[in-house]
VEXMARVO-813198 format. One record per residue (C-alpha): residue in one letter; residue number from 1; y, z, x. Coordinates in steps of 0.001 Angstrom, whole numbers, plus 500000, padded with zeros to 6 digits. Layout:
BEGIN
R  code  pos       y       z       x
R     a  NUM       Y       Z       X
...
END
This chain:
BEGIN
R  code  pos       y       z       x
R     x    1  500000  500000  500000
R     x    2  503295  498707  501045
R     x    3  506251  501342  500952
R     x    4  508215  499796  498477
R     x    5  505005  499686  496568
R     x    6  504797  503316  497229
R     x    7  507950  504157  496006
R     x    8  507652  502250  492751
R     x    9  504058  503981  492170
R     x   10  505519  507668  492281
R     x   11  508456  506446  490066
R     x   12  506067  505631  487476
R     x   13  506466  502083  487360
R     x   14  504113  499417  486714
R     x   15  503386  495821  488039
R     x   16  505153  495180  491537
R     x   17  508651  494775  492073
R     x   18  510086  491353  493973
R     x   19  509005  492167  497640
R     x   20  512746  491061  498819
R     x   21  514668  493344  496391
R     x   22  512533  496575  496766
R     x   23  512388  496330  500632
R     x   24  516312  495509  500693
R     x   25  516656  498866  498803
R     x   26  514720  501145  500902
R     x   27  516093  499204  503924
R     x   28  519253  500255  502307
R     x   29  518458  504035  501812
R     x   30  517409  504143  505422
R     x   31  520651  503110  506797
R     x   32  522112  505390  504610
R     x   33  519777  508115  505712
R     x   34  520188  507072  509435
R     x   35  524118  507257  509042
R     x   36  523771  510908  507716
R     x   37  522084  512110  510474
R     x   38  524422  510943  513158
R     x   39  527556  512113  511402
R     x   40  527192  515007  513428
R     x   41  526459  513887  517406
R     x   42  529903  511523  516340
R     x   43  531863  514177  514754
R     x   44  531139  516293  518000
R     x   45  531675  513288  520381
R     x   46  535115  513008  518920
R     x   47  535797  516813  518987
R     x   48  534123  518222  521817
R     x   49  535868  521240  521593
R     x   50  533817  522416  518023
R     x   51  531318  523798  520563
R     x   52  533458  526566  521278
R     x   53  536077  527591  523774
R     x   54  533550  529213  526168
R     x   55  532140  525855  526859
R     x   56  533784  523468  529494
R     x   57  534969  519743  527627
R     x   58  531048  518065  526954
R     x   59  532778  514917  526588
R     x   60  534059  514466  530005
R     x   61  532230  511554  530876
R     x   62  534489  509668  528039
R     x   63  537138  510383  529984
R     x   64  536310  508633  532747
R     x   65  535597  505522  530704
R     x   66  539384  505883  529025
R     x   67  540172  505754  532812
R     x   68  538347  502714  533598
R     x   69  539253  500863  530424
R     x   70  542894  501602  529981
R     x   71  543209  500963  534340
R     x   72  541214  497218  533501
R     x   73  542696  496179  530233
R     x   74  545969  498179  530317
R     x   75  547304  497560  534044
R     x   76  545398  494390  534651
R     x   77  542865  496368  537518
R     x   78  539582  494688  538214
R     x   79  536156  496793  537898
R     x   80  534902  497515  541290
R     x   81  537677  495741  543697
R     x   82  540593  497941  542418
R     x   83  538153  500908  541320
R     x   84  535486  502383  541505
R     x   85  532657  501898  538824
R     x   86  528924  503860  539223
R     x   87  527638  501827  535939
R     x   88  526912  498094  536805
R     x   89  528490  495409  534640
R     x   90  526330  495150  531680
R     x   91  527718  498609  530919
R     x   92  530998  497185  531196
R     x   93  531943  495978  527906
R     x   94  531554  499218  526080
R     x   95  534527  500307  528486
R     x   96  536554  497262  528277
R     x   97  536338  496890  524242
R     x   98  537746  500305  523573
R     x   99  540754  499783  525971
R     x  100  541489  496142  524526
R     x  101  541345  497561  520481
R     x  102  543543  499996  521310
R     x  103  546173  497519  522848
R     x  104  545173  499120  526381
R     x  105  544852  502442  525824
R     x  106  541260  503410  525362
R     x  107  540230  503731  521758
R     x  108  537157  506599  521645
R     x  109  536705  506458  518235
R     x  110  536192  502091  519001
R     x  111  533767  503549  522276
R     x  112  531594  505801  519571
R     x  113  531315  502920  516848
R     x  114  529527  500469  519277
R     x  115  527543  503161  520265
R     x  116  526618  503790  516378
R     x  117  525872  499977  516124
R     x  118  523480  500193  519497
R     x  119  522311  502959  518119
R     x  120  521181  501976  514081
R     x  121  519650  498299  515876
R     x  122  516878  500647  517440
R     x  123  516304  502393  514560
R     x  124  516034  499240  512626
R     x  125  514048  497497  515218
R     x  126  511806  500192  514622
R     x  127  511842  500552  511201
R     x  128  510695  496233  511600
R     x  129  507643  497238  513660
R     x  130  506507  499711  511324
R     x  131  506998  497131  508092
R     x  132  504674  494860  510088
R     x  133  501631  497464  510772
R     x  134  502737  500162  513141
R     x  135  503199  503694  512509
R     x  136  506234  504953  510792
R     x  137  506465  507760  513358
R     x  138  508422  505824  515827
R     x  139  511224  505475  513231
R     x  140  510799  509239  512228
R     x  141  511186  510181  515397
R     x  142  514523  508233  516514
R     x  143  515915  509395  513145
R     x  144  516234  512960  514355
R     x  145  515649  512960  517955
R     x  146  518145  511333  519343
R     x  147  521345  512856  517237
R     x  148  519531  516636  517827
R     x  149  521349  516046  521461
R     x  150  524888  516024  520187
R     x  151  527663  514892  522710
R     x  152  525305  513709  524924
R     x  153  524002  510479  522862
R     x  154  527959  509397  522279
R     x  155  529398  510843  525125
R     x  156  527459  508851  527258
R     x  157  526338  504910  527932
R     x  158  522815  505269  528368
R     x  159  522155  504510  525180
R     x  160  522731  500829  526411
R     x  161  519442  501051  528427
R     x  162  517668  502799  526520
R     x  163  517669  500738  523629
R     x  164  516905  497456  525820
R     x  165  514152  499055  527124
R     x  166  512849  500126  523353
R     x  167  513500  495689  522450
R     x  168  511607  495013  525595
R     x  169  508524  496823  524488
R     x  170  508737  495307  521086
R     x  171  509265  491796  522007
R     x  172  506232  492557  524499
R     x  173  504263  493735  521758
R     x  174  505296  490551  519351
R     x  175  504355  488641  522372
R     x  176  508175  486955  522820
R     x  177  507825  486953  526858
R     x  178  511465  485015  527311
R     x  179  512846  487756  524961
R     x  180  511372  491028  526530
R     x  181  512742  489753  529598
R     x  182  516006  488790  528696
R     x  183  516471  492534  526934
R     x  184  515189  493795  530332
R     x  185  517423  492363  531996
R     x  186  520186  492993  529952
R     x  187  518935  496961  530501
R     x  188  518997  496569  534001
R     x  189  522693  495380  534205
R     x  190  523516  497932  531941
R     x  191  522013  500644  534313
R     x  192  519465  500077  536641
R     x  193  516173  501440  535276
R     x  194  514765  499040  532703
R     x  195  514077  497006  535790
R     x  196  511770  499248  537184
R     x  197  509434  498382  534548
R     x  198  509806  494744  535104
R     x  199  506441  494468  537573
R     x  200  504901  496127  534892
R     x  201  506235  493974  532231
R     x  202  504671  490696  534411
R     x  203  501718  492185  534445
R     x  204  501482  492381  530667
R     x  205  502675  488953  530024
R     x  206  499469  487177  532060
R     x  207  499855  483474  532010
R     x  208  503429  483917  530326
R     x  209  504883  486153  532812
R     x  210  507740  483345  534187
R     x  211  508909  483892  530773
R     x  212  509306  487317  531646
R     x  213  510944  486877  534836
R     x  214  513154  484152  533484
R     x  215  514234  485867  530608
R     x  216  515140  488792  533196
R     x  217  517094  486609  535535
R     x  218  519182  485277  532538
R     x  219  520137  488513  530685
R     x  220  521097  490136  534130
R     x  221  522939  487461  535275
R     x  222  524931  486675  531870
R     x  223  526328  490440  532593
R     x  224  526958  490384  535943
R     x  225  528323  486709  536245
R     x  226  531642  487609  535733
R     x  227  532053  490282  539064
R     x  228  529794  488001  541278
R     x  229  532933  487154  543809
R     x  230  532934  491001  544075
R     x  231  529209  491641  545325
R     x  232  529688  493826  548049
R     x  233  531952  496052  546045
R     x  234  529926  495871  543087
R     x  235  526914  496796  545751
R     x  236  528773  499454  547537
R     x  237  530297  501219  543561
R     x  238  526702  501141  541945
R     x  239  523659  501222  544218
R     x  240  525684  502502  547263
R     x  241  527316  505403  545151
R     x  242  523271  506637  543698
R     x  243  521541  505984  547320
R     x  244  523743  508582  548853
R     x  245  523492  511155  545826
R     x  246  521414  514565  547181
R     x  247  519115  517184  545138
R     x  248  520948  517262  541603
R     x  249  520972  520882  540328
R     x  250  519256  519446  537061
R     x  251  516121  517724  538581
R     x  252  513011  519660  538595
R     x  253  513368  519818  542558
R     x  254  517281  521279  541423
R     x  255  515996  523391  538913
R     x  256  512922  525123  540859
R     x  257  515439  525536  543893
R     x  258  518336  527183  541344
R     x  259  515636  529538  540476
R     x  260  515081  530545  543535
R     x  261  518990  530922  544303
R     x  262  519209  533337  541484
R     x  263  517243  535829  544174
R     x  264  518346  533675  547387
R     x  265  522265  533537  548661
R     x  266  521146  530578  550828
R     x  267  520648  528380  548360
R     x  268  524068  527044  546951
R     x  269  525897  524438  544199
R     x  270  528038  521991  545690
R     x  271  530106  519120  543597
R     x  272  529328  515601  544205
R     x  273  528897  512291  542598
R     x  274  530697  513481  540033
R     x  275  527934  516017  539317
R     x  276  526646  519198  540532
R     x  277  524069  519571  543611
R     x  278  522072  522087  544824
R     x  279  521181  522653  548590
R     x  280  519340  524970  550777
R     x  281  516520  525233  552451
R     x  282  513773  522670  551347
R     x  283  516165  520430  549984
R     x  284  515801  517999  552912
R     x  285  512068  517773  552293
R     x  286  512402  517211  549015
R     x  287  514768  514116  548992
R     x  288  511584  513141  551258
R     x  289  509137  513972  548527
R     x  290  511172  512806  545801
R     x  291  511567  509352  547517
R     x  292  507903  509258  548056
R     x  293  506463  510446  544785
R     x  294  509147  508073  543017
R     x  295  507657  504821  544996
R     x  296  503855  506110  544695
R     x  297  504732  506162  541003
R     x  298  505846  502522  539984
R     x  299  502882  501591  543109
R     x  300  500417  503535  540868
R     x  301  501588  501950  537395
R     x  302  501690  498046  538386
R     x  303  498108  499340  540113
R     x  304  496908  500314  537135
R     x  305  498414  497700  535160
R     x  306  496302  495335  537166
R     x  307  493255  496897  536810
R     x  308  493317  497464  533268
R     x  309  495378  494539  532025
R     x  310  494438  491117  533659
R     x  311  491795  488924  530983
R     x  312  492720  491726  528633
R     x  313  495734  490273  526713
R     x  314  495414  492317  523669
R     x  315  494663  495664  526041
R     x  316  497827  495320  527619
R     x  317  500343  494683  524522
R     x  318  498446  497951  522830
R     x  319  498645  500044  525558
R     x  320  502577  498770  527318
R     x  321  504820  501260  525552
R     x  322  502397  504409  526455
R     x  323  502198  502947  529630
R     x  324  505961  502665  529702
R     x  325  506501  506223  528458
R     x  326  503643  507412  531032
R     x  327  505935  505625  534023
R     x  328  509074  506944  532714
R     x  329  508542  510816  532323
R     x  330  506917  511132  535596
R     x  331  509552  509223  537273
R     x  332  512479  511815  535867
R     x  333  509958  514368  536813
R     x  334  510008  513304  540232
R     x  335  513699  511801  541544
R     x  336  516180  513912  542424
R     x  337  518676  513326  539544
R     x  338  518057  514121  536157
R     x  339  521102  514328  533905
R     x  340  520472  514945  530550
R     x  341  521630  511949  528883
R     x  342  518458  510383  530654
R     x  343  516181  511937  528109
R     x  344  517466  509327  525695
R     x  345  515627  506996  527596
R     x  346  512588  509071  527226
R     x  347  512769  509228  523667
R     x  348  513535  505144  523173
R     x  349  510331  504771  525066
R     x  350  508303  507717  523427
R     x  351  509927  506494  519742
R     x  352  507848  502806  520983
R     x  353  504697  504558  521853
R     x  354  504897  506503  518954
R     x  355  505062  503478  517209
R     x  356  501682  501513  518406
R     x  357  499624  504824  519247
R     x  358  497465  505765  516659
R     x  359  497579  509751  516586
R     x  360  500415  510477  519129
R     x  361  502537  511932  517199
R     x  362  501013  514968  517250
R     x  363  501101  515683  520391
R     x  364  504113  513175  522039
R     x  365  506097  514428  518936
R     x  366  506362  517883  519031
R     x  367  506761  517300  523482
R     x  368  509389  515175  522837
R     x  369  510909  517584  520597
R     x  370  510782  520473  523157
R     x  371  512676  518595  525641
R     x  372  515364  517857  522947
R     x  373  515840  521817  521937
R     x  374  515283  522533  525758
R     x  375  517734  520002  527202
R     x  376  520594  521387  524135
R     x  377  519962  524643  525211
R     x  378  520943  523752  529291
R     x  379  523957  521386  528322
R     x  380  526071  522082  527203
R     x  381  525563  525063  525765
R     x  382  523880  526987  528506
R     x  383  525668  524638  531576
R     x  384  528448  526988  532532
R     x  385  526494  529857  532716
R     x  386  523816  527587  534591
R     x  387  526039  527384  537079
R     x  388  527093  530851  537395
R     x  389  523344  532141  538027
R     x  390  522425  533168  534791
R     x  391  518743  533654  534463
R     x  392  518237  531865  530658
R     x  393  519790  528304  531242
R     x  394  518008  528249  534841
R     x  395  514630  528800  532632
R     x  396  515183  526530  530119
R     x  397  516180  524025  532592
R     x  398  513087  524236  534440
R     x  399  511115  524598  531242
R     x  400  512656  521209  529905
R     x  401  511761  519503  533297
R     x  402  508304  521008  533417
R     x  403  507016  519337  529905
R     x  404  508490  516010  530703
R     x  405  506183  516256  533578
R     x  406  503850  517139  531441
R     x  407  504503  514286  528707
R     x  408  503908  512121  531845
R     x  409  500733  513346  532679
R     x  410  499521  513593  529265
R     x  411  500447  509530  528744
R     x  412  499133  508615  531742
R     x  413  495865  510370  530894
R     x  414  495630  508580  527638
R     x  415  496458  504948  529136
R     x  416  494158  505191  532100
R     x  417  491246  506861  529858
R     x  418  488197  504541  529074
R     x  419  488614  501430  526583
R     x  420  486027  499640  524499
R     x  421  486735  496227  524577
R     x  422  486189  494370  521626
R     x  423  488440  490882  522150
R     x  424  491467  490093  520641
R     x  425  490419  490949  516997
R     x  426  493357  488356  515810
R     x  427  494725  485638  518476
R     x  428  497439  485096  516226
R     x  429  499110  488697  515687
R     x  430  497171  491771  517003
R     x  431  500070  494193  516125
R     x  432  498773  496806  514273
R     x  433  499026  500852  515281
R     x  434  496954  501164  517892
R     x  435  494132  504325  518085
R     x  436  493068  506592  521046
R     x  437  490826  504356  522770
R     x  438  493493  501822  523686
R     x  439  492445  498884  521966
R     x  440  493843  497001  518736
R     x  441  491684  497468  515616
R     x  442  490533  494957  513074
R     x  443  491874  494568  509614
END
């Protein structure tokens, strides 16, 4: 039974209604539902200062954008040559928009509607993939998941990747190679991470994995085309300005060494990046670790990818967005910045593998809940007194850091885990939810 079939049953109806009216109706009650929820991560974007006096401004990060638009559209400054820029230009245009529909002075309210409209396409992209045989959990999830974090899902642009990287997997899944690359590249020029995945991506894609790579090559070159005279600056601003970044105080390294700073005076915060560090001793081996255990984890994924994936075409669209979500959580585990606007990137890939894994949501669910209430709880309500050695936020940071690690785990577990093959049960469209074993069932 279809929803809109469902919904006409327990109103007591009889017959079936016109499949286009009663799916544009709960399509419509959705959006409405949708808009609801996020009334409150906006109204808090907007008015930072509703989460009390006590806490230092949330929003900051907007700030700096305001800076960057109004110095770009307002005095006529180019990105990266006149100033500095740590985003790379995909981000761009949710930073130049603002500034240009408010006549050159940045417009936040503009800044938070285009994050809205980023925002609602995942959720409908999801609520898509369920109408055509996945779970409805996915949706469920992004409904309340995402808004739960406040300020930090407006206040910040990683929403832009995030939501690539949830198209990507879906596009995968519908088998549209050209267009999973395309939104991975897109991702990538927005900020760098989708394009980790891209190996992985290939993998998936078998005999169409060009596709992938040409789709990639276009979307991140239709962003960045327009600052390619200013390469080395644009080299130097964005992957010059993260290479040289230390131990960030909200990493699990960060977090286990504030821990032990709470009983140690050698350990000790220092401001940098635009963010707060933590050094002491160990912190020099674990930038080492970190850098090792971040390699050894995309290594181990495309490794896995190939041994699972290759003749398997079916195997590796059912099993890409737990694979995905698998790569992901042990990757913020393991590098040495973790802010937490990055767990909206764990939650547009865990909202996918919720989607095409049978079962998942009751365990991925509740984990990906946890690190929601967990990561609130740190910033920014418990940040200042984070940083002032206060026992609670340093717990709940760690805490927070400690199940993603253990969300990774658990997905990896349940993508390298034994498959029955059976085929492709339907060459055309194999896109139903997908069970515990891995592979696609019939219909």
């Amino acid at each position: 039974m279809t929803v809109p079939d469902a919904v006409l049953v327990a109103s007591g109806g009889r017959g079936r209604l016109p499949v286009r009216r009663s799916a544009g109706v709960v399509l419509a009650v959705l959006v409405v539902v949708f808009l609801v929820t996020r009334v409150a991560p906006v109204v808090l974007t907007l008015h930072p200062q509703l989460y009390g006096p006590q806490i230092s401004n949330p929003a900051g990060d907007v700030g700096r954008y305001a800076a960057w638009g109004t110095a770009a559209i307002g005095h006529g400054m180019v990105p990266y040559r006149d100033f500095d820029v740590e985003y790379p230009p995909g981000a761009l245009a949710f930073v130049l928009v603002p500034a240009m529909l408010g006549g050159g002075t940045f417009s936040t309210a503009a800044f938070v509607g285009m994050l809205v409209i980023v925002d609602l396409a995942a959720f409908l992209v999801l609520v898509a993939w369920a109408r055509r045989g996945g779970s409805w959990a996915g949706a469920a999830a992004w409904l309340v998941l995402p808004p739960a974090l406040g300020v930090v899902l407006y206040g910040r642009l990683d929403l832009l990747p995030a939501v690539a990287l949830l198209i990507a997997i879906e596009r995968a899944h519908a088998r549209r190679w050209t267009a999973c690359g395309i939104w991975l590249g897109l991702g990538a020029a927005a900020k760098l991470v989708p394009g980790v995945f891209l190996p992985v991506f290939v993998v998936a894609a078998a005999s169409r994995r060009w596709r992938v790579v040409a789709g990639a090559a276009a979307g991140g070159a239709l962003a960045c085309l327009p600052y390619a005279a200013d390469t080395r600056a644009l080299w130097h601003d964005v992957v010059g300005y993260h290479l040289a970044r230390g131990i960030h105080l909200e990493s699990l390294w960060g977090s286990a060494l504030n821990l032990a700073r709470l009983r140690a005076s050698s350990v000790t915060l220092l401001y940098e990046h635009g963010a707060f560090g933590i050094t002491g001793r160990g912190a020099a081996g674990m930038l080492v670790a970190s850098a090792v255990l971040v390699i050894g984890v995309v290594a181990a994924a495309v490794g896995v990818a190939l041994a699972r994936w290759p003749g398997r075409p079916w195997r590796a669209r059912a099993e890409l967005a737990i694979a995905v979500t698998a790569t992901l959580a042990l990757l913020l585990a393991t590098t040495r910045v973790f802010s937490p606007q990055f767990v909206v990137w764990l939650l547009a890939a865990g909202a996918a593998a919720l989607t095409v894994t049978a079962g998942a949501w009751r365990w991925l669910g509740p984990a990906l809940a946890a690190v929601v209430a967990l990561t609130v709880l740190e910033y920014p309500l418990g940040f200042d007194l984070l940083r002032q050695g206060v026992t609670w936020p340093a717990m709940a940071l760690f805490a927070r850091n400690v199940v993603v690690l253990g969300i990774g785990v658990a997905c990896a577990a349940r993508w390298v885990r034994p498959a029955v093959d059976a085929g492709d049960p339907d060459p055309v469209d194999a896109r139903g939810p997908v069970p515990d074993g891995g592979t696609v069932p019939s219909r």
